[in-house]
PAVO-575792 format. One record per residue (C-alpha): residue number from 1; residue in one letter; x negated, y negated, z. Coordinates in Angstrom, 3 decimals, decimal comma, padded with zeros to 6 digits, m for minus. Example, Ala and Ser with C-alpha at 12.3 -4.5 7.8 and 13.67 -1.06 7.14 Angstrom:
// PAVO-575792
SITE  num  residuo         u         v         w
SITE    1        A  m012,300   004,500   007,800
SITE    2        S  m013,670   001,060   007,140
This chain:
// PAVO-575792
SITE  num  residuo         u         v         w
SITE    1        X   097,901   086,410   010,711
SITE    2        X   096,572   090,104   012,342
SITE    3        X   092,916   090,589   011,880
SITE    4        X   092,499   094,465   010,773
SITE    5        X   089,609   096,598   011,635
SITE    6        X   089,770   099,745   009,518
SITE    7        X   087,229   102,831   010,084
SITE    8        X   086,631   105,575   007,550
SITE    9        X   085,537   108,688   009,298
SITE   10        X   086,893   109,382   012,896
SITE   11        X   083,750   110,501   014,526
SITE   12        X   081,971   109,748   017,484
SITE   13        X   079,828   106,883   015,843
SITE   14        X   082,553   104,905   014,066
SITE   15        X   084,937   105,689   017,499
SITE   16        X   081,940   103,527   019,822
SITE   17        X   081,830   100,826   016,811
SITE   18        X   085,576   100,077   016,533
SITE   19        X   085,963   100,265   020,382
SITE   20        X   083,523   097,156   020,464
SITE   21        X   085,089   094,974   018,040
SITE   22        X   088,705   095,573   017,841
SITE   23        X   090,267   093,433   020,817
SITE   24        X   093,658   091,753   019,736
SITE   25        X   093,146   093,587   016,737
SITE   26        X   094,983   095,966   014,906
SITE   27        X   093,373   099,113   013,302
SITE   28        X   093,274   101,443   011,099
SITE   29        X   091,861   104,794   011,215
SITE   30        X   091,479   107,198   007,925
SITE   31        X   089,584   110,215   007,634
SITE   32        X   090,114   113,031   005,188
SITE   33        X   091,039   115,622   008,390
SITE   34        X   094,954   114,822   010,271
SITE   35        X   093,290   116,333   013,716
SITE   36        X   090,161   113,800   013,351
SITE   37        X   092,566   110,654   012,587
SITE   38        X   094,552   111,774   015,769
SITE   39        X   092,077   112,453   017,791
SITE   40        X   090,584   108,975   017,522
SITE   41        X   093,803   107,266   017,100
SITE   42        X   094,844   108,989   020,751
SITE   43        X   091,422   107,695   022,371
SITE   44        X   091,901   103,897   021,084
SITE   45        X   095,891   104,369   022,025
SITE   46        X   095,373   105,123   025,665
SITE   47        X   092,636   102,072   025,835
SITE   48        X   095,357   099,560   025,003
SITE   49        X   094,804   099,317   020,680
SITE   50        X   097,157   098,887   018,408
SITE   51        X   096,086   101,673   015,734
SITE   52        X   097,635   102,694   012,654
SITE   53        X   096,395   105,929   010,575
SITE   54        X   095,834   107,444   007,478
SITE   55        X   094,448   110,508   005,633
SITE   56        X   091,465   109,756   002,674
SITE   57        X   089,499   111,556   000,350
SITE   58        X   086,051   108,747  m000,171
SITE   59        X   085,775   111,185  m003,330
SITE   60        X   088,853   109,810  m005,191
SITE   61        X   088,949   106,469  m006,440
SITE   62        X   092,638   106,363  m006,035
SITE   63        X   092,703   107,338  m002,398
SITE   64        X   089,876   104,295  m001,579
SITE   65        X   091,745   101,977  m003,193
SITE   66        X   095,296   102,701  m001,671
SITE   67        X   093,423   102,760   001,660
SITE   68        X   092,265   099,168   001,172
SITE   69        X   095,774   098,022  m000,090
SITE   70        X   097,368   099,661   003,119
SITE   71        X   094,522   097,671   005,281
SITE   72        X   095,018   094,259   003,520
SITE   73        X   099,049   094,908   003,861
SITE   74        X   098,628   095,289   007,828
SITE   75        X   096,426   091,521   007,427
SITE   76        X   092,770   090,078   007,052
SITE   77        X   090,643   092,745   007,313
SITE   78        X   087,890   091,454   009,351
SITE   79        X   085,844   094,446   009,841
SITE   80        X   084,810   097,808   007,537
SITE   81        X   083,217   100,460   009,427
SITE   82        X   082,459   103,031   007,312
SITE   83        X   080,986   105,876   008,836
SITE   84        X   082,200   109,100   006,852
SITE   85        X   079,803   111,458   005,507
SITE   86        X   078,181   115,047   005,241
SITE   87        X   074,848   116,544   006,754
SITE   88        X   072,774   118,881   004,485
SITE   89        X   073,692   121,575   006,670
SITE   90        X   077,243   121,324   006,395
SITE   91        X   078,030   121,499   002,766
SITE   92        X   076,023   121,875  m000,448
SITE   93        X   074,483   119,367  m002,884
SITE   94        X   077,441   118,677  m005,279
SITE   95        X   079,484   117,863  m002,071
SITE   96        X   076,802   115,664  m000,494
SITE   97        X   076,250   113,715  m003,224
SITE   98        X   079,930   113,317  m004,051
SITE   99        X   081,197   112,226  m000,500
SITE  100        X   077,976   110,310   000,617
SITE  101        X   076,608   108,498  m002,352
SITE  102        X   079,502   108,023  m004,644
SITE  103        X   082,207   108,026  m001,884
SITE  104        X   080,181   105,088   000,401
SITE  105        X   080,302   103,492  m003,854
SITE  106        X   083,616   103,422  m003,798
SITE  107        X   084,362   102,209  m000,241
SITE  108        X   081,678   099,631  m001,041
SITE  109        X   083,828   098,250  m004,076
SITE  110        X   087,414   098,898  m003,177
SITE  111        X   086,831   096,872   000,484
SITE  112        X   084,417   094,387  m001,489
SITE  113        X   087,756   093,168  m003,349
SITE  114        X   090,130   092,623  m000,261
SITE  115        X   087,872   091,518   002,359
SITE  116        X   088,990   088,285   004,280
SITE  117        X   086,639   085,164   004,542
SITE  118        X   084,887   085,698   007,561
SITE  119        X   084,363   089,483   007,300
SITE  120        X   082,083   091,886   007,724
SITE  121        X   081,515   095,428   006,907
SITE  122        X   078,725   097,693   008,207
SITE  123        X   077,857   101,430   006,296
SITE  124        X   076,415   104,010   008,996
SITE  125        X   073,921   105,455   006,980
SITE  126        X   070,562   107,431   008,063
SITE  127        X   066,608   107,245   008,999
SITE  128        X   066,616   109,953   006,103
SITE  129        X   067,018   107,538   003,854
SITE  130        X   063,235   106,623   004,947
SITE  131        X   061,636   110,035   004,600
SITE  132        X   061,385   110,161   000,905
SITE  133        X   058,780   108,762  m001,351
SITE  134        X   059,321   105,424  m002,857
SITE  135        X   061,349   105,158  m006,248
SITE  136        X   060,616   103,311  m009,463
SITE  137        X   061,886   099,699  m009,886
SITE  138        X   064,091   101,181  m011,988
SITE  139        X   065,564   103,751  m010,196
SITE  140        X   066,223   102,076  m006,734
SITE  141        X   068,143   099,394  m009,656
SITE  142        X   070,282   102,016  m010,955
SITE  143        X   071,294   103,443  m007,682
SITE  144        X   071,923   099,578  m006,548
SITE  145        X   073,891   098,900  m009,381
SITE  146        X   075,580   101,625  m011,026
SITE  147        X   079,139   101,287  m011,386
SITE  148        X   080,643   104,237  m009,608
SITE  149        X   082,093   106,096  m011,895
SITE  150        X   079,042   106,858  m013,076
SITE  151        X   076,385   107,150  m010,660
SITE  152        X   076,655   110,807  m010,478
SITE  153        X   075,435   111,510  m014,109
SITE  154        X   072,372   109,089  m013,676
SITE  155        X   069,524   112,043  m014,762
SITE  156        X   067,866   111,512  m011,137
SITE  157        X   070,726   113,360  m009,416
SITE  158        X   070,611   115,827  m012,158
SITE  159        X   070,917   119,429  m010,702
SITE  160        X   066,967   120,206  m011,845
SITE  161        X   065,520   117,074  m010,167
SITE  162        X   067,876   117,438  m006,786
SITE  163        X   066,169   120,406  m004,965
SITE  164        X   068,125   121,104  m001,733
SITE  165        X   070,493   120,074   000,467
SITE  166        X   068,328   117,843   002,413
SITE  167        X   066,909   116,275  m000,643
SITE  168        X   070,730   115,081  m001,851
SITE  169        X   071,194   113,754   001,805
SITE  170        X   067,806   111,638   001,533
SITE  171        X   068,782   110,317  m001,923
SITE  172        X   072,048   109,477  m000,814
SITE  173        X   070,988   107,618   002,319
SITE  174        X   068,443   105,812   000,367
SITE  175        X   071,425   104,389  m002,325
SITE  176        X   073,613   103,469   000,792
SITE  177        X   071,063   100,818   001,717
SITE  178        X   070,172   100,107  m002,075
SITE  179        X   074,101   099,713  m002,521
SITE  180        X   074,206   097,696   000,280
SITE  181        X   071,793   094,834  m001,193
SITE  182        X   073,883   094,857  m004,494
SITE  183        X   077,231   094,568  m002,676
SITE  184        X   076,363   092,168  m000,407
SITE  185        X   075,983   089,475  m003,014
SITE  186        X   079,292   090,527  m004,403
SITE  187        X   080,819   090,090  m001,054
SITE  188        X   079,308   086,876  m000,883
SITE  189        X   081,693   085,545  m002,828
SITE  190        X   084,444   086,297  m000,857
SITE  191        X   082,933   084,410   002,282
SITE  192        X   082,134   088,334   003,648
SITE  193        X   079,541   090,382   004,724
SITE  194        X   078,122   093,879   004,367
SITE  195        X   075,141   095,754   006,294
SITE  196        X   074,113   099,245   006,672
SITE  197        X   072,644   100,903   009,848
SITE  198        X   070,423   103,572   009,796
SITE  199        X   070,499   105,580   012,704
SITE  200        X   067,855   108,684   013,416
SITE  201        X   069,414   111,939   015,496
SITE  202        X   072,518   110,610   018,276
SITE  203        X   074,013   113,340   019,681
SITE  204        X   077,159   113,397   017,923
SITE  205        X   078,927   116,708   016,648
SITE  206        X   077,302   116,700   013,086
SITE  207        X   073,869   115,801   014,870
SITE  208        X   074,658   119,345   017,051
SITE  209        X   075,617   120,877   013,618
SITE  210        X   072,084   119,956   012,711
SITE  211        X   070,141   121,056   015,815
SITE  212        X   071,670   124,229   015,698
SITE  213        X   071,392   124,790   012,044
SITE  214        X   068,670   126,339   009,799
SITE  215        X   066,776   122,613   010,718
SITE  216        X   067,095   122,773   014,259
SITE  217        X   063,417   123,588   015,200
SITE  218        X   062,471   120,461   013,101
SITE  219        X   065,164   118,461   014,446
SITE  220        X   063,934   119,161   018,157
SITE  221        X   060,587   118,384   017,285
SITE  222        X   061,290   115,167   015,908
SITE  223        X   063,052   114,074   019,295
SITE  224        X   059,876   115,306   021,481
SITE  225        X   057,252   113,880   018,994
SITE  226        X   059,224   110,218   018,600
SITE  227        X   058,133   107,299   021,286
SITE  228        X   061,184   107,358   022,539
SITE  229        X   061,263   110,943   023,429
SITE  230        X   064,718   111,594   022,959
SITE  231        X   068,105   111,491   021,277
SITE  232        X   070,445   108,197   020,650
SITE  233        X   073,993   107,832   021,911
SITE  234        X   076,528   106,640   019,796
SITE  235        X   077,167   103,603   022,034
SITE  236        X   073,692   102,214   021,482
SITE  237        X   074,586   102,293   017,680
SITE  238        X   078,009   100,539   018,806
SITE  239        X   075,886   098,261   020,500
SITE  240        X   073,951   097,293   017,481
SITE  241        X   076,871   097,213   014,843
SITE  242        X   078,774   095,050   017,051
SITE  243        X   076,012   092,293   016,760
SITE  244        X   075,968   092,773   012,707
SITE  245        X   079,545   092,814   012,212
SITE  246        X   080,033   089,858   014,756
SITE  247        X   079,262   086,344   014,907
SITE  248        X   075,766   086,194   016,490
SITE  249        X   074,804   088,359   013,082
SITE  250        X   076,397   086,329   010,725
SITE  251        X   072,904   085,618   008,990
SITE  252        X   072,611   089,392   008,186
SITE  253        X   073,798   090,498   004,969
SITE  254        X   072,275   092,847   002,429
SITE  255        X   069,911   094,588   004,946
SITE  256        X   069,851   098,315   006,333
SITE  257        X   068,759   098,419   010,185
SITE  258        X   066,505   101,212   011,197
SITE  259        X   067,851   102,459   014,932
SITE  260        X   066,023   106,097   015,248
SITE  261        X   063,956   106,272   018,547
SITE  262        X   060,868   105,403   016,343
SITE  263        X   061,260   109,176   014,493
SITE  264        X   060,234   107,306   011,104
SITE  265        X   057,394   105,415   012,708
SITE  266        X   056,152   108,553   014,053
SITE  267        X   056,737   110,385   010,608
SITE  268        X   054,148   107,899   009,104
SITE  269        X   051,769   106,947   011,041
SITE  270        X   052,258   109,515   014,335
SITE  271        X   051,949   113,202   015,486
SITE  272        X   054,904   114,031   012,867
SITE  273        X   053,511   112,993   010,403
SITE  274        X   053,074   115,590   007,779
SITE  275        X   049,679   115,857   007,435
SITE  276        X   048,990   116,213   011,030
SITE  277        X   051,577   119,256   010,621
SITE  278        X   050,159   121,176   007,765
């Protein structure tokens, strides 16, 4: 039987991921944009992959789910790399939340259902997911647990308690990995597995939205005051995912790796932190 590899969001970090682990495999490529899904689909073409496409919303159930019929119709799906999302300066809170909390909740379910024994799925999250203040018990349950349809009226995301754009990007980042946890035990018993990686600034075309946005001054300073000094490369997070979604990680399940340069070390105990910045 074919062993599928489907990615959701055709961007530079899902492109490196895929490229690592889909030899004598077939995949599939979705994104919500027909130039994106091309794009990557002419880039894995021309290196010898057999690729099939399609076009998703993460925002509608019914989309997600049709995806992960068309994926478990081409064989076992073997390998989830979902890597779609929104930064907080390219779209406001209601979208954010939408595409990169409840969308990654719905990926996270639809793909926990169809998964073949043996699988493995990894969520590209982010090191913002680290920058905000721990929750309650309680609240890191709810956004563990939640079913989706209903995670967006939980009264933490309420408009009056989500302040900004960047504040809806942290809280979604920190659900991914909370979602993670929850799903992983779910996956569990279907033989699969499910991990989130949290990469800090690689210099991907959302990352340059970000240094050249309303952030960028921050954004620059966190790569000159991090240990490593500089920016990641999409590759090393291909690097990385390749080892969780293949065999020598098959004890990793339910966790969300921290790849950022050592930004969020830095943040807490170095020169960025923000006392030292006041």
């Amino acid at each position: 039987m074919n062993e599928v590899v489907v990615l959701i969001g055709a961007g530079s970090i899902g492109l490196a991921i895929t490229r690592r682990v889909s030899a004598g495999r077939k995949v599939l490529i979705a994104d919500l944009r027909q130039e994106s899904v091309d794009a990557a689909a002419l880039v894995l073409r021309d290196a010898g992959f057999a690729v099939e496409t399609a076009l998703v919303d993460i925002t509608s159930r019914t989309a997600v789910e049709a995806l992960a019929q068309q994926a478990s119709a081409m064989g076992a799906v073997m390998a989830l790399v979902h890597a779609a999302g929104v930064s907080p300066s390219q779209a406001p809170i209601a979208t954010i939340l939408a595409v990169d909390l409840y969308g990654t909740a719905l990926v996270l379910e639809a793909f926990g259902a169809i998964m073949a024994p043996g699988g493995a799925g990894v969520v590209i999250s982010s090191q913002s997911g680290y920058r905000m203040p721990a929750l309650t018990i309680e609240e890191d349950r709810l956004l563990a647990t939640t079913p989706a349809e209903e995670l967006l009226a939980l009264p933490m995301l309420a408009s009056e308690r989500i302040t900004d754009t960047l504040h809806a990007y942290q809280m979604s980042k920190r659900a991914n990995g909370l979602r993670v946890k929850a799903e992983a035990v779910r996956w569990a018993e279907r033989g699969a597995r499910v991990n989130a990686i949290s990469p800090g600034i690689v210099i991907t075309p959302l990352a340059n939205d970000e240094l050249n946005g309303p952030r960028g001054a921050g954004y620059r300073q966190m790569l000159e005051r991090s240990p490593a000094g500089r920016a990641g490369t999409p590759d090393e997070i291909g690097a990385l995912a390749a080892f969780v979604l293949g065999r020598e990680g098959a004890f990793i399940t339910g966790s969300d790796i921290l790849i950022d340069g050592g930004v969020t070390a830095s943040w807490y105990y170095g020169p960025l932190a923000p006392e030292k910045n006041a």
